[in-house]
C-alpha positions as CSV (number, residue, x, y, z in Angstrom):
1,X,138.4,125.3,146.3
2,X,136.5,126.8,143.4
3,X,137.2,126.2,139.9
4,X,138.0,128.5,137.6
5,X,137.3,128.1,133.5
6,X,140.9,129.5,131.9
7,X,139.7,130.9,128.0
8,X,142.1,130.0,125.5
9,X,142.4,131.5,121.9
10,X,141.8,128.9,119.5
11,X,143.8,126.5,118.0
12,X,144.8,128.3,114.4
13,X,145.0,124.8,112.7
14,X,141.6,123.7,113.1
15,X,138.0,125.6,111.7
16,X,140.0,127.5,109.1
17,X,139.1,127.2,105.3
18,X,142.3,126.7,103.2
19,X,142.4,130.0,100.9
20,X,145.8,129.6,99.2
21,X,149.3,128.4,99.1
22,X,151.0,132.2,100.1
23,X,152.1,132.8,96.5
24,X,152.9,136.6,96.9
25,X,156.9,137.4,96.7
26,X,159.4,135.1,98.5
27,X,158.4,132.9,101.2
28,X,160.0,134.1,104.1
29,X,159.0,131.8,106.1
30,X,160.2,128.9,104.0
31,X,163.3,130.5,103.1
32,X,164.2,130.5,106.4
33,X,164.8,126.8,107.0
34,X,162.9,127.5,110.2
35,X,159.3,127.4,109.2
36,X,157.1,124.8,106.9
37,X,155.6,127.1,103.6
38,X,153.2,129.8,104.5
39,X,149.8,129.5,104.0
40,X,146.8,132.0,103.9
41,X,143.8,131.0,105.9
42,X,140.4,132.4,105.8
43,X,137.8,132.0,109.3
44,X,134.5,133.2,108.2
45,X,132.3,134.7,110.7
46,X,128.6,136.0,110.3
47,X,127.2,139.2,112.3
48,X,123.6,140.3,112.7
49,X,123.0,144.0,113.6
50,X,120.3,146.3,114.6
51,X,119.7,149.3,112.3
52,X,120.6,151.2,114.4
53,X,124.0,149.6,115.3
54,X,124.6,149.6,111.2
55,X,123.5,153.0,111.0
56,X,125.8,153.9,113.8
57,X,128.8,152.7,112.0
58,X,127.6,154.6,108.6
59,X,127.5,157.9,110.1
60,X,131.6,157.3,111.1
61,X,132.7,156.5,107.5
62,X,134.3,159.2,106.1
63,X,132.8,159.7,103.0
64,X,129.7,160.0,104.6
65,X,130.7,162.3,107.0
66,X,132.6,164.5,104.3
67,X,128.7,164.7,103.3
68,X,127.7,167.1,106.1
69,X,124.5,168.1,106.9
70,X,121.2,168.0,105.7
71,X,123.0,165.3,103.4
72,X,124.1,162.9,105.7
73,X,120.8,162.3,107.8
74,X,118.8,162.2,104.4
75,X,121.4,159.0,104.0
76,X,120.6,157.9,107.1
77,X,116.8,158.4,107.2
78,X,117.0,156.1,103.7
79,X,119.2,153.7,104.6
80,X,116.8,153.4,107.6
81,X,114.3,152.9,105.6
82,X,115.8,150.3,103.3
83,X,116.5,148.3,106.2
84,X,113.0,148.5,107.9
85,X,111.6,147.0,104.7
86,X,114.0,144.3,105.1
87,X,113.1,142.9,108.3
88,X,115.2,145.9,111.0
89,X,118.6,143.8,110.8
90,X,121.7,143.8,108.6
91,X,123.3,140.3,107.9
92,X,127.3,140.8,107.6
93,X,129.1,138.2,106.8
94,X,133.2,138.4,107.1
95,X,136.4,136.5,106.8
96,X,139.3,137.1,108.7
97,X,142.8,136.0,106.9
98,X,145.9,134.9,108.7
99,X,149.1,133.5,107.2
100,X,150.1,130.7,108.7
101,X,153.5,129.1,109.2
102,X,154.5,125.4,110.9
103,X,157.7,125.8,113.2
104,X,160.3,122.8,112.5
């Protein structure tokens, strides 16, 4: 019989940084009866790319594009630059919100 590892998302409650009571407009949730008051969450989460994986998602952004050519690679071959000089990789760090709610 082999075993087999099930992943499961992770629990919503725990690793989150407390952002904010949800303030914005009525509380839905709360008004309800249903569900305990809203609250905003924030998980941050830190990314290291390549240049060339940064440089890759430049080239998509719109206003860049609207820059056509020979302006857009002359973006390109100094963003490349920039980030040679800085060691070849771009540190991104995010934060992903959720509003959260308790069930009664």
């Amino acid at each position: 019989m082999s075993s087999t590892s099930i992943e499961r998302a992770p629990d919503p409650w725990v690793g989150r940084r407390a952002v904010r009571v949800h303030t914005r407009g009525d509380d839905l949730f709360a008004a309800s009866g249903l569900f305990a008051a809203a609250e905003l969450a924030a998980y941050p989460w830190e990314r290291t790319v390549t240049a060339d994986e940064w440089l890759g998602a430049v080239a998509t952004v719109s206003d860049h594009q609207r820059l056509g050519s020979p302006r857009l690679p002359v973006l390109l071959r100094a963003l490349r630059s920039a980030i040679d000089g800085l060691g070849g990789v771009v540190h991104l760090r995010h934060e992903t919100y959720a509003l959260l709610s308790r069930r009664f």
